[in-house]
C-alpha positions as CSV (number, residue, x, y, z in Angstrom):
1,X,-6.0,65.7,150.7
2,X,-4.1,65.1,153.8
3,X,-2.5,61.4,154.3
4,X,-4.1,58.9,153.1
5,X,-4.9,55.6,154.6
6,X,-4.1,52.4,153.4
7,X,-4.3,48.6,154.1
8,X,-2.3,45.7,153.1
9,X,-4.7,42.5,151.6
10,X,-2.0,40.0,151.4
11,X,1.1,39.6,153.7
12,X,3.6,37.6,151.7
13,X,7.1,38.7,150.4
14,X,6.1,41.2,148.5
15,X,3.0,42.5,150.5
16,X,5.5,43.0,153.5
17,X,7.6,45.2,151.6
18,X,5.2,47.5,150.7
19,X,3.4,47.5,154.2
20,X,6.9,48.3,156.0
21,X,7.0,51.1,153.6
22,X,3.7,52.5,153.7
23,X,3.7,52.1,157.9
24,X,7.5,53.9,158.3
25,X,8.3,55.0,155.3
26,X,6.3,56.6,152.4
27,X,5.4,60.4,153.1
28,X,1.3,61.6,153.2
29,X,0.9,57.7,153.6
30,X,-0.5,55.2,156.9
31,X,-0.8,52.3,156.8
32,X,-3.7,51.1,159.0
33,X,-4.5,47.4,158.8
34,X,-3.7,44.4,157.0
35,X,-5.1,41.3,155.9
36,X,-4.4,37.6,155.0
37,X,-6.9,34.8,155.1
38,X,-4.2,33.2,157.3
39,X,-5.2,34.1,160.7
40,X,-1.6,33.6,162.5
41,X,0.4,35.3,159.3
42,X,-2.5,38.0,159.5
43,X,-2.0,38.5,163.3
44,X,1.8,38.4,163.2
45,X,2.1,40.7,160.2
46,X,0.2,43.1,162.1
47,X,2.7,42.6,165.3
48,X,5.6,43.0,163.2
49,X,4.2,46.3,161.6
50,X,2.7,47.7,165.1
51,X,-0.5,47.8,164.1
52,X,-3.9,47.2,166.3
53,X,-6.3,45.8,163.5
54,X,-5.7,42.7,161.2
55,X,-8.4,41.1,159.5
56,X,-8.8,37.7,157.6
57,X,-11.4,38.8,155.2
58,X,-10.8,41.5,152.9
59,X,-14.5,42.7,152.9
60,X,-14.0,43.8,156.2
61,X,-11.1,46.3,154.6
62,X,-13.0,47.1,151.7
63,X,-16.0,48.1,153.6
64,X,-14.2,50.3,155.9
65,X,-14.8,53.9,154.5
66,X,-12.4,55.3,156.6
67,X,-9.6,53.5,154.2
68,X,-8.5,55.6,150.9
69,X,-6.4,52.9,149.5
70,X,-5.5,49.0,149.4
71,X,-2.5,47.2,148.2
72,X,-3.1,43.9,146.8
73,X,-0.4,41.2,146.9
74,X,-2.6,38.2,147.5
75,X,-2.1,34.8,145.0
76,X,-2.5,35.9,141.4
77,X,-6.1,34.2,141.2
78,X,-7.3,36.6,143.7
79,X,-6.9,39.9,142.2
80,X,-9.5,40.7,140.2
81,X,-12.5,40.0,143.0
82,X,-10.5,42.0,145.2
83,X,-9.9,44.8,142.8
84,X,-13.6,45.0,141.3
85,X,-14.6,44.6,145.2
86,X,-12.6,47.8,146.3
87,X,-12.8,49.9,142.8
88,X,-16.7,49.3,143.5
89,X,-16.2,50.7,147.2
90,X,-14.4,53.8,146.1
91,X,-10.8,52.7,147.4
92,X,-7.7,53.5,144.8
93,X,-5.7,50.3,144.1
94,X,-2.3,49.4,144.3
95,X,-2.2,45.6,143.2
96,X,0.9,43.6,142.6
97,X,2.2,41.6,139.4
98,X,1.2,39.7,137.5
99,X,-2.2,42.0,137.5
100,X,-4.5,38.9,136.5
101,X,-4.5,35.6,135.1
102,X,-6.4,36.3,132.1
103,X,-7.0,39.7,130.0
104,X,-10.5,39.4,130.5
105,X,-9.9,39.8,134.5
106,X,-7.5,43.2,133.6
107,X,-10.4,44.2,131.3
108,X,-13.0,43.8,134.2
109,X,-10.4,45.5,136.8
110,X,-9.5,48.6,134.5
111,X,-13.1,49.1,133.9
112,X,-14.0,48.7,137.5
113,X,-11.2,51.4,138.1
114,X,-12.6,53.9,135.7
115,X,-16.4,53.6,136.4
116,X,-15.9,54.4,139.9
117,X,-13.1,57.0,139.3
118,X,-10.1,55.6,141.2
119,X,-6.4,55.0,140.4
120,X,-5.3,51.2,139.9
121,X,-1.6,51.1,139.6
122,X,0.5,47.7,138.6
123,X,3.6,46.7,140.8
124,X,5.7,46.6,138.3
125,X,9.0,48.3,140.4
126,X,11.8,48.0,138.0
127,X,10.1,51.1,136.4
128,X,11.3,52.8,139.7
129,X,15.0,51.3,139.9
130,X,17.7,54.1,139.5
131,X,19.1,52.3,137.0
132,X,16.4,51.1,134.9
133,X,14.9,55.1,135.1
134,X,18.5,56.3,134.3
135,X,18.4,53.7,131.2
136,X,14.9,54.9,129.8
137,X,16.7,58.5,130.1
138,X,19.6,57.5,128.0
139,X,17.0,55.7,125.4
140,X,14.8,58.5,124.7
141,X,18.2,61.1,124.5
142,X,19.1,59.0,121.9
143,X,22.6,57.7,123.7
144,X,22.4,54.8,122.0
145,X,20.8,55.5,118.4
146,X,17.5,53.6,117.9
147,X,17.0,50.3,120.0
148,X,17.2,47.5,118.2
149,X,16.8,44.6,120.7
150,X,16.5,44.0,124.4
151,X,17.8,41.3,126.3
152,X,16.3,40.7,130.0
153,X,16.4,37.9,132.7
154,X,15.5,36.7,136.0
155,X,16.5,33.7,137.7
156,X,15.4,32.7,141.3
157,X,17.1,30.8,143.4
158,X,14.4,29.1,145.4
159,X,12.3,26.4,144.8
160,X,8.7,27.6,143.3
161,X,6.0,27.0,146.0
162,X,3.6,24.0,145.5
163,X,0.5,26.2,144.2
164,X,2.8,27.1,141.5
165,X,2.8,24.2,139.8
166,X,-0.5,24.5,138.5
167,X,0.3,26.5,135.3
168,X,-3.9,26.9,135.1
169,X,-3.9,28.8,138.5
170,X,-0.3,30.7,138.2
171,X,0.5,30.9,134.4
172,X,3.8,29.6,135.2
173,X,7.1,31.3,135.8
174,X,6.3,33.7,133.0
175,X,3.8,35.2,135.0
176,X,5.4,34.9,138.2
177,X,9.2,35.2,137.4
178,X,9.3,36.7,134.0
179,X,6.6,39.8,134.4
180,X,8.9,42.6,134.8
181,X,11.0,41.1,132.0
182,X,8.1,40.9,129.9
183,X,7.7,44.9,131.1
184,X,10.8,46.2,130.7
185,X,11.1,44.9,127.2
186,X,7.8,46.9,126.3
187,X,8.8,50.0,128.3
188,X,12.9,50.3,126.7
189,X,11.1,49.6,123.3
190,X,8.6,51.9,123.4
191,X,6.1,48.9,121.7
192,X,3.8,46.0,122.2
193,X,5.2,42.9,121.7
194,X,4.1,41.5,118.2
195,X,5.1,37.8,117.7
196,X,6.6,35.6,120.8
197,X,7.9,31.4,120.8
198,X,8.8,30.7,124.2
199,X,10.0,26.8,124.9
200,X,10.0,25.7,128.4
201,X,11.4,22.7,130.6
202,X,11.1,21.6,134.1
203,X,14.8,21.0,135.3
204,X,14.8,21.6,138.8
205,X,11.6,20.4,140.0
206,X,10.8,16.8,139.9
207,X,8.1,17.1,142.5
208,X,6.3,18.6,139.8
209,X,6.3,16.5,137.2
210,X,3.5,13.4,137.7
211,X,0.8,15.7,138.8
212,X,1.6,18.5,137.0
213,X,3.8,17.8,133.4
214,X,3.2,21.0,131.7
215,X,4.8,22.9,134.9
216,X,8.6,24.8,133.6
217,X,11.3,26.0,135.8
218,X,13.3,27.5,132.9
219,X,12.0,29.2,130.1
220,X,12.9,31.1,127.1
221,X,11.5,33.4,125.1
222,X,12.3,35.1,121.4
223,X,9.8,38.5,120.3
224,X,9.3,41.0,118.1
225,X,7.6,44.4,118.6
226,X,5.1,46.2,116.4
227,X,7.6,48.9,116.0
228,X,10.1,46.2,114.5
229,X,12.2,45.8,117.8
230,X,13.4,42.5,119.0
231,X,13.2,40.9,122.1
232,X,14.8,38.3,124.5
233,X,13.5,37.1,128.3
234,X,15.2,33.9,129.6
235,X,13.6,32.9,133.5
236,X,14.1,30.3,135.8
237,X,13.2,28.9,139.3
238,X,15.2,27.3,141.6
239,X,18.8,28.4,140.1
240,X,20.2,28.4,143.8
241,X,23.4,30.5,142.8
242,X,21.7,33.6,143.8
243,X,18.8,35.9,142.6
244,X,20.1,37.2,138.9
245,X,18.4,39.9,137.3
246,X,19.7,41.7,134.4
247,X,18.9,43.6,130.7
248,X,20.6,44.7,127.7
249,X,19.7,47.4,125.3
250,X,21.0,46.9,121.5
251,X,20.6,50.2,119.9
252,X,21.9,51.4,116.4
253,X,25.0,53.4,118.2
254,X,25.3,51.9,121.6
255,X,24.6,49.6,124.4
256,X,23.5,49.6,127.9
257,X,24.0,46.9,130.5
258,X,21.8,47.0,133.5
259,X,22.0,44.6,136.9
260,X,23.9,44.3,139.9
261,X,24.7,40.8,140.9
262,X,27.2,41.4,143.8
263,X,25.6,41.6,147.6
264,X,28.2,43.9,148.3
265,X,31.3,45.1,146.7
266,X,33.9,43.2,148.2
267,X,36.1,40.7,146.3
268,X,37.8,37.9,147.9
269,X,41.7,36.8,146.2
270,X,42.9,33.7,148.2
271,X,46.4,32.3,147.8
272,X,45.0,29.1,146.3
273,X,44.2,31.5,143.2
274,X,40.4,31.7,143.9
275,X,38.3,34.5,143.6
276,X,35.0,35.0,145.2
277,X,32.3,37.8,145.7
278,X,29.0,37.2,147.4
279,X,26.0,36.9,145.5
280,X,22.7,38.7,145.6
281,X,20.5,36.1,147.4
282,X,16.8,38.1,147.0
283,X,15.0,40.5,145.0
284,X,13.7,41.6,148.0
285,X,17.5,43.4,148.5
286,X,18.0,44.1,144.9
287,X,15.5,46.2,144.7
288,X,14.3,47.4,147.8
289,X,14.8,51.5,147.6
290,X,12.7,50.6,144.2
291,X,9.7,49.4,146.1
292,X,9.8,52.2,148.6
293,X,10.0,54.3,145.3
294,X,7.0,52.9,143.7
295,X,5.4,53.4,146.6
296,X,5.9,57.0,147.1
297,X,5.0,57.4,144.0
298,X,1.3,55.8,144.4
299,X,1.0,57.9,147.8
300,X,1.4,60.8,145.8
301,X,-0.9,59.8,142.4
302,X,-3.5,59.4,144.7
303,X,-3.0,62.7,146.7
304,X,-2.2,64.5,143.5
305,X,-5.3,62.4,141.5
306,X,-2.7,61.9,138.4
307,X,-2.3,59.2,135.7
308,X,-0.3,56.4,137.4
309,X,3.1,55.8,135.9
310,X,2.7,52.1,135.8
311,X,-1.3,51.7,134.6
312,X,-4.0,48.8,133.9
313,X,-3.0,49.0,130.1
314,X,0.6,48.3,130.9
315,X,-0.6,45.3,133.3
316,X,-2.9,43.9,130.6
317,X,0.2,43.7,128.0
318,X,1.9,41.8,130.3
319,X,-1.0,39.4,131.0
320,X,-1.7,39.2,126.8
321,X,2.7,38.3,126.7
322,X,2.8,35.4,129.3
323,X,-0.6,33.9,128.0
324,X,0.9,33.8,124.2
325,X,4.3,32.6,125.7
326,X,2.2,29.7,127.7
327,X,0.6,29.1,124.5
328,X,3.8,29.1,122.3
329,X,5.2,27.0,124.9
330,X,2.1,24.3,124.8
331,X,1.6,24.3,121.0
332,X,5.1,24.6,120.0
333,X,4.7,27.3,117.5
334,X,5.1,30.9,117.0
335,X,2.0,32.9,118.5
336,X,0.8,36.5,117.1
337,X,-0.7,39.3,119.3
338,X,-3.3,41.3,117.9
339,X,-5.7,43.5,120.0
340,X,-6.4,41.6,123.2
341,X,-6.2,38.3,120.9
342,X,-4.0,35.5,120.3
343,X,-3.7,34.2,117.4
């Protein structure tokens, strides 16, 4: 197969980052259109990216059978039709977190996927970080003894957008904040989570709160794992002290602290006695060589046809973990995972 060609259906944040790396960056890649149902964001997305074609409707991408491959990084509500839509038309998938809302959409999606023989991959970058890969190393060397209990979280420092506040629509900042938590706390463990009570609290966002009370900004969340691991996520939105993302691995002889908080590495001593260094103000910074990673790396499962390193499974797991959390959360108890079930 020579390069394959591939179009952006969603031009957010996170869509942006993966079209600048598929248009300049990822090798046996080209990106050739993209598309948001916002005409103006569709039209200057494609200016930005020096591309000819945008589109505002996604069927027009999906039945282009000239295009190999489509990255979807629309609204979380969205995914599935999209993905069913473009598994059905042959096109290999690339589809940001969270993968669904519900495990019955990652259920419809995977089997989409593997009726029509074609790769679906889940955004879930950390998996590509230097760090985070250099951890898993160290875990399954057995640097550390046997892992006993991970620690991960993410804080945001920018208000959530208004469409987030509908926890029915978004699942909440467990879906959108927490999901590579949720993620890495499976991957380090090597286990489903078993058990999880979350508690959650809007602090930060009193916008929110008449139209929408069961909306959170802050959130925290105790598990354990099937293989007798235990867990810990804290998220929140709106934190405005920078964009902190971090993890800890407990193991029987050892510990490993992940996360880089500093924008740069200069440190500022003034003769009042202060100290200051700048803070990491995006994730889009944090982990940008991890995107362009993760992106390679679907280039080249779809040239290669191979098992993606991220799959539907490992999508669905996170979809079962924030729906148990929301649940937790809502019903105040502790909630069990069995299967695709909650109980």
């Amino acid at each position: 197969m020579g390069k394959i060609k591939v179009a952006l259906i969603g031009s957010g944040r996170a869509g942006m980052i993966h079209a600048r790396n598929f248009r300049f960056a990822v090798p046996g890649a080209e990106l050739v259109a993209v598309c948001d149902a916002i005409e103006e964001a569709a039209k200057n997305a494609a200016k930005e990216l020096e591309l000819e074609r945008y589109e505002t409707d996604y069927l027009n991408i999906i039945e282009d059978r000239s295009i190999d491959a489509v990255i979807i990084a629309t609204p979380t509500q969205f995914h599935c039709e999209i993905a069913v839509a473009a598994a059905n038309a042959g096109k290999h998938i690339l589809c940001e977190k969270p993968l669904a809302v519900t495990v019955e959409e990652c259920n419809l999606m995977d089997a989409a996927a593997k009726r029509n023989g074609v790769i679906l991959q889940v955004a879930f970058m950390r998996r590509f970080d230097v760090s985070f890969v250099e951890a898993k190393r160290m875990i399954d060397a057995g640097e550390i003894g046997d892992v006993v209990m991970v620690r991960s979280n993410t804080r945001g420092p920018s208000i959530p957008k208004p469409w987030m506040y509908d926890i029915s629509k978004s699942n909440g900042p467990l879906a959108e904040v927490n999901s590579h938590d949720i993620d890495s706390l499976r991957w380090f463990t090597g286990s489903d989570f078993e058990t999880v009570f979350a508690i959650g609290g809007n602090y930060r966002c009193p916008d929110a709160k008449k139209d929408f009370p069961d909306f959170y900004d802050n959130v925290t969340l105790n598990a354990s794992f099937k293989n007798g691991c235990q867990g810990i996520i804290d998220g929140a939105q709106g934190v405005l002290y920078g964009y902190d993302a971090r993890c800890e691995i407990l193991g029987t002889k050892g510990c490993i602290y992940l996360g880089n908080t500093r924008e740069n590495f200069v440190t500022l001593c003034r003769s009042d006695m202060q100290r200051s260094e700048e803070y990491i103000n995006s994730w889009k910074y944090l982990f940008r060589e991890a995107y362009l990673a993760e992106d390679t790396d679907f280039s080249q499962t779809v040239i290669n046809q191979r098992e993606p390193k991220v799959t539907a499974y490992d999508g669905k797991m996170a979809v079962l973990t924030v729906n148990a959390g929301n649940l937790s959360i809502r019903e105040k108890r502790i909630v069990k995972l069995s299967g695709d079930t909650l109980i």
